[in-house]
Backbone as ProteinMPNN parsed JSONL, in Angstrom:
{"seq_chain_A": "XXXXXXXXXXXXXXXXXXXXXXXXXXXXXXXXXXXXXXXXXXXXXXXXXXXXXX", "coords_chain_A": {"N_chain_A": [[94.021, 182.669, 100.301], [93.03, 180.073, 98.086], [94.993, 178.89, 96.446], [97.899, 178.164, 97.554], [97.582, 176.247, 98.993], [98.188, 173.021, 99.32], [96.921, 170.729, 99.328], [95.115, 169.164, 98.1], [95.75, 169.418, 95.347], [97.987, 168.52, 95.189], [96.736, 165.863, 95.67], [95.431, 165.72, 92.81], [97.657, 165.811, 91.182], [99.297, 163.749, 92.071], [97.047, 161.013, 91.663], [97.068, 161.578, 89.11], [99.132, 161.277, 88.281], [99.315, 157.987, 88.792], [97.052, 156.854, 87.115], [98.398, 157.645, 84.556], [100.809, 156.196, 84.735], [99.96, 153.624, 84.711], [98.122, 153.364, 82.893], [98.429, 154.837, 80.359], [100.922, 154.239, 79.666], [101.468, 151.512, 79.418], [99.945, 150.635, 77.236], [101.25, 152.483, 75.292], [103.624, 150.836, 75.205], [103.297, 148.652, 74.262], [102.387, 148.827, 71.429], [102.347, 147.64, 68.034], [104.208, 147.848, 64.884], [103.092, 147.033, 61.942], [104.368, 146.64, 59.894], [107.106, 145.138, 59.89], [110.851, 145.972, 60.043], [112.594, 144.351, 57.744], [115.749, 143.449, 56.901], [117.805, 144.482, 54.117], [119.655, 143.154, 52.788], [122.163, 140.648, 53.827], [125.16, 141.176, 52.706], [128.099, 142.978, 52.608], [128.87, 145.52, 50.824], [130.789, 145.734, 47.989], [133.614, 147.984, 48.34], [135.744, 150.617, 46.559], [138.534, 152.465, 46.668], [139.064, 156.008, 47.006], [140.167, 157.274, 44.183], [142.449, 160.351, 44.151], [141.822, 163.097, 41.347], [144.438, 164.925, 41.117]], "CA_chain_A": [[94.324, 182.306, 98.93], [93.056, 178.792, 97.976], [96.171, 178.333, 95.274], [98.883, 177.999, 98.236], [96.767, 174.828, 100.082], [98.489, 171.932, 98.117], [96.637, 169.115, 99.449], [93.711, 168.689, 96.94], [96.573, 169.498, 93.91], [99.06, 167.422, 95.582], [96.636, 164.753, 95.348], [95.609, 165.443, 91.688], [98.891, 165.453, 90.774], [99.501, 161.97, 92.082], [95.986, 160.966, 91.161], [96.931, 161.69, 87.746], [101.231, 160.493, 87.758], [98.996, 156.898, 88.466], [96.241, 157.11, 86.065], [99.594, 157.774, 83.185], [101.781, 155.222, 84.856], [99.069, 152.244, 84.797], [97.524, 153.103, 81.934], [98.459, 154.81, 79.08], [102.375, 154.101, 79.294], [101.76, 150.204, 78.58], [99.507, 150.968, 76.412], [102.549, 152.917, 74.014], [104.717, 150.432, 75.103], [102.689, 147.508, 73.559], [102.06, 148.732, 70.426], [103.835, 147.056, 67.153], [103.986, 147.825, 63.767], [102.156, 146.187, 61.099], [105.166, 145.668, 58.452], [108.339, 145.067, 60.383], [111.525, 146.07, 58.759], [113.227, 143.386, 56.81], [117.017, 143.822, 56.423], [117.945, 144.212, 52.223], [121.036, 142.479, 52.34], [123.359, 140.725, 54.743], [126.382, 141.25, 52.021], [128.796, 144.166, 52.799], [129.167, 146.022, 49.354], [132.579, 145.914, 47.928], [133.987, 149.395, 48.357], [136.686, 150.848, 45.673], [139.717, 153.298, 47.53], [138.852, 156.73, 46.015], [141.239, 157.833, 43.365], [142.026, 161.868, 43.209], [142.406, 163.097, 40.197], [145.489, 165.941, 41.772]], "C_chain_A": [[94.329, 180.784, 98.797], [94.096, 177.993, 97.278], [97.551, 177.893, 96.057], [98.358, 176.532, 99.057], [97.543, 173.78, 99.167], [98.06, 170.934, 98.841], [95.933, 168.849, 98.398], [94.7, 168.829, 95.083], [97.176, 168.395, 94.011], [98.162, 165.975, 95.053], [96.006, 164.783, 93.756], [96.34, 164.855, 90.853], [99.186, 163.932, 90.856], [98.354, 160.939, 91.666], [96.585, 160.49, 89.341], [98.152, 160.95, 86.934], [100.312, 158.778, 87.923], [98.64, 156.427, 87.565], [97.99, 157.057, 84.204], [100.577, 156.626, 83.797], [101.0, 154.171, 84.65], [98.386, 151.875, 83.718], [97.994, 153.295, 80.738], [100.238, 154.646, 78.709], [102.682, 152.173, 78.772], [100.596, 150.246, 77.492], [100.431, 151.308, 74.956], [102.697, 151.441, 73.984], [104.102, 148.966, 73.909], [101.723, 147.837, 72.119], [103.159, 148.222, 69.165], [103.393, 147.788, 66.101], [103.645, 146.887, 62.57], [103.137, 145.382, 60.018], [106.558, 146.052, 59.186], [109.6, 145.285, 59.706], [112.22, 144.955, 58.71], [115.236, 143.916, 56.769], [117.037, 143.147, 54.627], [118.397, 143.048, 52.058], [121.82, 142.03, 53.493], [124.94, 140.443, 54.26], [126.825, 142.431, 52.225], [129.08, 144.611, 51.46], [130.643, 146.534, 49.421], [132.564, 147.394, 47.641], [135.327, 149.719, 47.448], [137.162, 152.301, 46.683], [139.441, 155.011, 46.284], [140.474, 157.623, 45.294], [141.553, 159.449, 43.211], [142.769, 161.893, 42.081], [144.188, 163.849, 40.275], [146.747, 164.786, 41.763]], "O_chain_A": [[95.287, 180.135, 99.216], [94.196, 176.77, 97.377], [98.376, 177.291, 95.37], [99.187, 175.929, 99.739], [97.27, 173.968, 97.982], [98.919, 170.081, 99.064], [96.476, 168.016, 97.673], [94.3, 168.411, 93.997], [97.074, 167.432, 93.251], [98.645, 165.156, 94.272], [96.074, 163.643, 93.295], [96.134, 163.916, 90.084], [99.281, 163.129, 89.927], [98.82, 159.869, 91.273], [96.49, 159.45, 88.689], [98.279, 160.407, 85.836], [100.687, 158.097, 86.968], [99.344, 155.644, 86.927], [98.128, 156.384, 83.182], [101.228, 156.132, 82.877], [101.791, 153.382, 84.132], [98.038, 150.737, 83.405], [98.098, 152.357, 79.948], [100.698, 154.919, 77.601], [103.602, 151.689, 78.113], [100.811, 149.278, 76.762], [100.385, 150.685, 73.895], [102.166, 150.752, 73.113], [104.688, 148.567, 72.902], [100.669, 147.28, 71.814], [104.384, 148.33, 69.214], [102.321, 148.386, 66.192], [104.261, 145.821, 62.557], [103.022, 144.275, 59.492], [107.044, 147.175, 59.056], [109.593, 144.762, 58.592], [112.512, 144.492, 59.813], [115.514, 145.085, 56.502], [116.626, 142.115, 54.097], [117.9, 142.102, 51.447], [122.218, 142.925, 54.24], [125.778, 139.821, 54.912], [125.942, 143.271, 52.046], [129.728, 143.746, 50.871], [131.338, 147.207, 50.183], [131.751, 147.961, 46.91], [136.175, 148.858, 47.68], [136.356, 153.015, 47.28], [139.621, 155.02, 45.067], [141.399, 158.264, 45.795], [141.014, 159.988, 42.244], [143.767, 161.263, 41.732], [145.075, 163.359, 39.575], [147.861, 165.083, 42.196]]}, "name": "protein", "num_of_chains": 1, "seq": "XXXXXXXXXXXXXXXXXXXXXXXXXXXXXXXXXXXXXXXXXXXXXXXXXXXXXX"}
């Protein structure tokens, strides 16, 4: 049964964990976005104590 041999997987496998570590993970990592977010406001909005009606 050729499916129990794990050398030729084994080395896919690692083959392939390189190939995704070298390439396409800085790849993500170095992508930006085009319109960065902005903060609105750096004023805290005055808050009112809520009244019940009870």
């Amino acid at each position: 049964m050729p499916q129990l041999n794990p050398s030729p997987w084994f080395a896919i496998l690692v083959f392939s964990w390189l190939v995704f570590l070298t390439i396409v993970v800085p790849k993500t990592l170095n992508h930006t976005f085009p319109n960065e977010p902005t903060p609105q406001s750096t004023q805290i909005p005055k808050t009112d104590p809520w009244t019940w009606p009870w």
